[in-house]
C-alpha positions as CSV (number, residue, x, y, z in Angstrom):
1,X,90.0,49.5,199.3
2,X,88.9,53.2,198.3
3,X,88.1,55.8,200.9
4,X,86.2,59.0,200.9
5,X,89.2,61.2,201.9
6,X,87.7,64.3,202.4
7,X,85.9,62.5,205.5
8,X,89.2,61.7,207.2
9,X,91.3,63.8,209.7
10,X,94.0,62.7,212.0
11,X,91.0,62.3,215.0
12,X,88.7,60.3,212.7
13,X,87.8,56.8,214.5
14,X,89.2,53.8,212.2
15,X,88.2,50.1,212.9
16,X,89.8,47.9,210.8
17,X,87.9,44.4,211.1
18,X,89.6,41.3,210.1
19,X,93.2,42.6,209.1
20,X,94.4,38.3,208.0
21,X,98.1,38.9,206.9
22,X,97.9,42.3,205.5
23,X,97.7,45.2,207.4
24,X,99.1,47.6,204.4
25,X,95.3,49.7,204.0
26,X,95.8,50.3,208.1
27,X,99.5,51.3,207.2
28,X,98.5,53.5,204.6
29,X,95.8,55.0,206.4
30,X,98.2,55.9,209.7
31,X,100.4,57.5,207.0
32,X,98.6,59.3,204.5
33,X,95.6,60.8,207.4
34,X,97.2,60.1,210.4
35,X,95.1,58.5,212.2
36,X,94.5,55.5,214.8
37,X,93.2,52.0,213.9
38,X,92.0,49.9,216.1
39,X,92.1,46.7,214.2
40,X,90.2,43.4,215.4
41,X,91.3,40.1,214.3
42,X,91.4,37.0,216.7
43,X,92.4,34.4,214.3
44,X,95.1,33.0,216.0
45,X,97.4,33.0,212.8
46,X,96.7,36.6,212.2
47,X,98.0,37.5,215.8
48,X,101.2,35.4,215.7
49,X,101.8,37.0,212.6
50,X,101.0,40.5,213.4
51,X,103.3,40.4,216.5
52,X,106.1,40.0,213.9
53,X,105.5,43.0,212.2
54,X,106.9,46.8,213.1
55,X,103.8,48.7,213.8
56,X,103.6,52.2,214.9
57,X,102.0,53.1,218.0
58,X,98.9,54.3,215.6
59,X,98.1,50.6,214.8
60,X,96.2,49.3,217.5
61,X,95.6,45.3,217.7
62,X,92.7,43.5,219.6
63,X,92.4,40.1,219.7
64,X,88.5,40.1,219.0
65,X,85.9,39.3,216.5
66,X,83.5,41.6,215.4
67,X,79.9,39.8,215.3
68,X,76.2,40.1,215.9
69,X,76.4,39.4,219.3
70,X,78.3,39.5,222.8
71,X,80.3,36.1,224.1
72,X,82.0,33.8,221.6
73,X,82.0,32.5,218.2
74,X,83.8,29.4,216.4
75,X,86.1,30.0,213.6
76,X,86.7,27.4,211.2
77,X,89.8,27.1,209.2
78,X,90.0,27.8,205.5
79,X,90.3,25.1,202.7
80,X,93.3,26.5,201.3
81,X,96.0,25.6,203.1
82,X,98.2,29.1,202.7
83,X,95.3,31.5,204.0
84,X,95.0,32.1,207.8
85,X,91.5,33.9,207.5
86,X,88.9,31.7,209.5
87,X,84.7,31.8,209.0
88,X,82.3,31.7,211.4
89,X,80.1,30.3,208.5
90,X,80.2,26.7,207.8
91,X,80.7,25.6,204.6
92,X,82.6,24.3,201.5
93,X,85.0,26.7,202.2
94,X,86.2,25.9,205.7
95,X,87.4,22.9,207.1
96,X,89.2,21.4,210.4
97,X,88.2,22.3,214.2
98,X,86.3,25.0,215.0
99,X,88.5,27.9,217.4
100,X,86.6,29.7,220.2
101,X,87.5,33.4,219.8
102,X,86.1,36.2,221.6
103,X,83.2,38.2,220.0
104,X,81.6,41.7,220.3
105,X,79.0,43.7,219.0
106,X,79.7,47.0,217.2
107,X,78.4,48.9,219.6
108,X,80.2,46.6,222.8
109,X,83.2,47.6,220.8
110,X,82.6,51.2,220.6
111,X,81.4,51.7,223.9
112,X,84.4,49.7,225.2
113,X,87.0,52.2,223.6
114,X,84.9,55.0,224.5
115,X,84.0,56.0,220.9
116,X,80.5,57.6,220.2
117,X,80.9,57.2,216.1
118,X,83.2,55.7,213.6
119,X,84.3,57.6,210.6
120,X,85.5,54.7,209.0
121,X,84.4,50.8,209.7
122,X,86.1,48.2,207.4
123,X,85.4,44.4,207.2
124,X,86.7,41.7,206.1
125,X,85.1,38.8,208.3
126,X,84.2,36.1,206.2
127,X,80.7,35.5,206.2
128,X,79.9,37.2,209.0
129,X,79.1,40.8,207.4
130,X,75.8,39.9,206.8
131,X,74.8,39.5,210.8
132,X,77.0,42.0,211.4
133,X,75.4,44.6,209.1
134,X,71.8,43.5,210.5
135,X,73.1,44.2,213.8
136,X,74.7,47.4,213.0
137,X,71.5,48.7,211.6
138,X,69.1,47.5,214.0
139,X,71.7,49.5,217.0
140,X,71.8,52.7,215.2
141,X,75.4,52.7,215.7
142,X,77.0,55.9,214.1
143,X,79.0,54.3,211.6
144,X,80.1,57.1,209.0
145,X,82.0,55.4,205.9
146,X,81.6,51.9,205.5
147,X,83.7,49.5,203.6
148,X,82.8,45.6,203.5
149,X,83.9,42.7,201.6
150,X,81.0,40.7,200.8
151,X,81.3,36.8,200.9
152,X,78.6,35.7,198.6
153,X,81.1,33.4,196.5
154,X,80.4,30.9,199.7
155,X,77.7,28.3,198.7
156,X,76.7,28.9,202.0
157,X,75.8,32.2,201.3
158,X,74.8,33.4,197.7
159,X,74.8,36.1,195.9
160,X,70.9,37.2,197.4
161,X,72.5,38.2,200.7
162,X,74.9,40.5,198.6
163,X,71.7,42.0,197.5
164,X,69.7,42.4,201.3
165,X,72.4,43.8,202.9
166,X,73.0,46.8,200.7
167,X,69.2,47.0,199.9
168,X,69.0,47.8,203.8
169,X,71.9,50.1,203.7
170,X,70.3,51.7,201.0
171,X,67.4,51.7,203.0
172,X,69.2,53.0,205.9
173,X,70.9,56.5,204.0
174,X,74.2,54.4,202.8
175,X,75.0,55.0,199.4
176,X,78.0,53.5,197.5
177,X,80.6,54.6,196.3
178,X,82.8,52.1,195.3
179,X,82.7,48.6,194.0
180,X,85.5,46.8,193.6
181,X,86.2,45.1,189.6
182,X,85.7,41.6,191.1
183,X,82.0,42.7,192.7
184,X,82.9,41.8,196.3
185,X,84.3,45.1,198.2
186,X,82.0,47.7,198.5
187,X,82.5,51.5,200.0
188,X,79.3,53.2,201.4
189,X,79.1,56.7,203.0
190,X,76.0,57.2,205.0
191,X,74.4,60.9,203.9
């Protein structure tokens, strides 16, 4: 992931959305700005495993899925057998029973940690950018620096939705920044 640095301080609001097994851009961020992230994840494998880890007090975990809506959504496992990230979106790609996981809006979220902006909103939620992105731009929610990996490899999904969803952030005053060699992680600041 690349950042625009010069937009971060140690008060900047971080949300780190779907942090899997790997939770060394939140570690990196804490040390290098100093900041908080709160980082939402409810995969069930992605808790048990972050409760192993030595976090500092900077690295907050909550146990809920970002989404385009309020109430729950159902996660379904991933094909190959040493990942722990789960979809909402059906597909090729998942497999197995579904979990029920907890799921908030953006703006549920920010309202709920008593944040009026975030500096910096990453994602990594497997599919479910898309909605997500719709919903963040229809609520107006203050998102400063966005960073989303885009899913479009899934059949489910194609390469078209890629193309909406930054054509309304375009739309929207996002410009990007950064694209990522293989295509799928983007970096928008909104001007």
């Amino acid at each position: 992931w690349s950042v625009v640095a010069d937009k971060l301080t140690p008060s900047s609001v971080v949300y780190s959305v779907g942090v899997g097994a790997d939770i060394s851009f939140d570690l990196g961020l804490i040390q290098r700005f100093g900041v908080t992230v709160h980082a939402f994840d409810p995969t069930p494998e992605s808790l048990e495993w972050v409760s192993t880890q030595d976090t500092p007090d900077q690295f907050v975990m909550h146990a809920v899925a970002l989404a385009a809506h309020d109430g729950h959504i159902d996660l379904h496992g991933n094909t190959h057998a040493d990942w722990i990230s789960r979809s909402a979106v059906a597909g090729d790609h998942a497999t197995g029973t579904p979990v029920s996981v907890p799921a908030r809006r953006l703006t549920t979220l920010m309202s709920e940690h008593g944040h009026d902006h975030v500096d910096l909103l990453k994602m990594d939620i497997e599919g479910s950018e898309y909605e997500v992105l719709t919903d963040l731009l229809a609520s107006g929610a203050d998102v400063r620096q966005l960073l989303v990996e885009f899913h479009h490899r899934f059949h489910a999904i194609g390469l078209s939705a890629t193309r909406q969803a930054t054509a309304a952030l375009r739309d929207a005053g996002y410009r990007v920044f950064y694209v990522s060699a293989d295509g799928r992680e983007y970096g928008f600041t909104r001007t």
